[in-house]
N, C-alpha and C positions, 0 to 999 in steps of 0.2 A: 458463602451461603446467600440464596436469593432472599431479597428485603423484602420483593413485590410481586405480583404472579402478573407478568407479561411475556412478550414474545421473547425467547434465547435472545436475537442477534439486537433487541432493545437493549436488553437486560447487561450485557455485555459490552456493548457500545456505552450505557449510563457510564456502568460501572471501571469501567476503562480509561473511559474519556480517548476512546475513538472513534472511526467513520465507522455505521453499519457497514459498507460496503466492505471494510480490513477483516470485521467481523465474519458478514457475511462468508468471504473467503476461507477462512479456519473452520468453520461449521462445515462447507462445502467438502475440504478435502479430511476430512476427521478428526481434526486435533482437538472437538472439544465432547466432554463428559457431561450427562448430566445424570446424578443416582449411580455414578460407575455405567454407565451405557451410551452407545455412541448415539451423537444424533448429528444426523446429516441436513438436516431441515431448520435452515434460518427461522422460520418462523412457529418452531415449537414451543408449545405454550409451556412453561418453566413454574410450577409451585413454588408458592410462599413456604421459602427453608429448606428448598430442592439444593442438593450441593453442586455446585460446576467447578467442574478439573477442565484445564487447558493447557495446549503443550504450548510455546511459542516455538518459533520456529527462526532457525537459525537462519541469519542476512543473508544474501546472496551476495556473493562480491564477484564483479563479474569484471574482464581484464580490458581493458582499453589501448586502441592503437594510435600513437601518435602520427601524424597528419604531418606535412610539411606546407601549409597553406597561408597564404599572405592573406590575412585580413586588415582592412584600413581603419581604423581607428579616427573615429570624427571628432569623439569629444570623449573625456574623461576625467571625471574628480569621483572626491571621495564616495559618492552616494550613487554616481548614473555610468557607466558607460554607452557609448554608439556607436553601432559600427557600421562598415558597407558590405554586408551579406552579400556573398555573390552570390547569382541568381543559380539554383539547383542542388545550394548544398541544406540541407534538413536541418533542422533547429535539432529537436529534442527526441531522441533513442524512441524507436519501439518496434515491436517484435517482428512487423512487417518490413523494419528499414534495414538494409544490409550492409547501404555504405555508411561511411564515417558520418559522426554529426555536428552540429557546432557547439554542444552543451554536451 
C-alpha cells in the first residue's frame, strides 16, 4: 500500500530500495498493478493507499563459452588483480557484442 502520493517508479524505487531505472523497466513491460490495472507509465501519479501488485521476473541465465586465451597476469593479491589485455578483446558483455569478453 502507497504511504505517499508520488510518482509509481519513485514510489517503488523508495519502497524497494532499488534504481528507478530497474523500476522503470517492470513498469515499461507490465509487470506492475496499481488498483488491479496495468500501468505502463513510470511516471504515474500513485494515491496515498493506492495498492501496487508486482510480478518479479525471473533471472535470466544466460550460457557462456569458454575461450582458450592467454592472458598475462602482472600482479595479484588478495584485494587487486592486473592484467595485459590484449588489444581487441572487450571487457564487459553487451547486446551489441558478439564475440567473447573478458568479464
Amino acid at each position: 500500500m502507497a504511504k505517499w502520493s508520488d510518482r509509481l517508479d519513485k514510489v517503488l524505487s523508495k519502497e524497494l530500495d532499488v534504481s528507478r531505472n530497474q523500476v522503470e523497466k517492470l513498469v515499461k513491460e507490465g509487470f506492475v498493478l496499481v488498483d488491479g490495472k496495468s500501468i505502463a507509465k513510470p511516471s504515474f501519479r500513485v494515491s496515498l493507499g493506492a495498492t501496487i501488485e508486482f510480478e518479479i521476473q525471473e533471472a535470466k541465465v544466460e550460457s557462456f563459452e569458454d575461450i582458450d586465451i592467454s592472458i598475462e597476469v602482472l600482479y595479484e593479491d588478495e584485494d587487486l588483480l592486473v592484467i595485459n589485455k590484449p588489444a581487441g578483446l572487450v571487457v564487459h558483455p553487451a547486446p551489441s557484442v558478439k564475440e567473447p569478453t573478458l568479464v
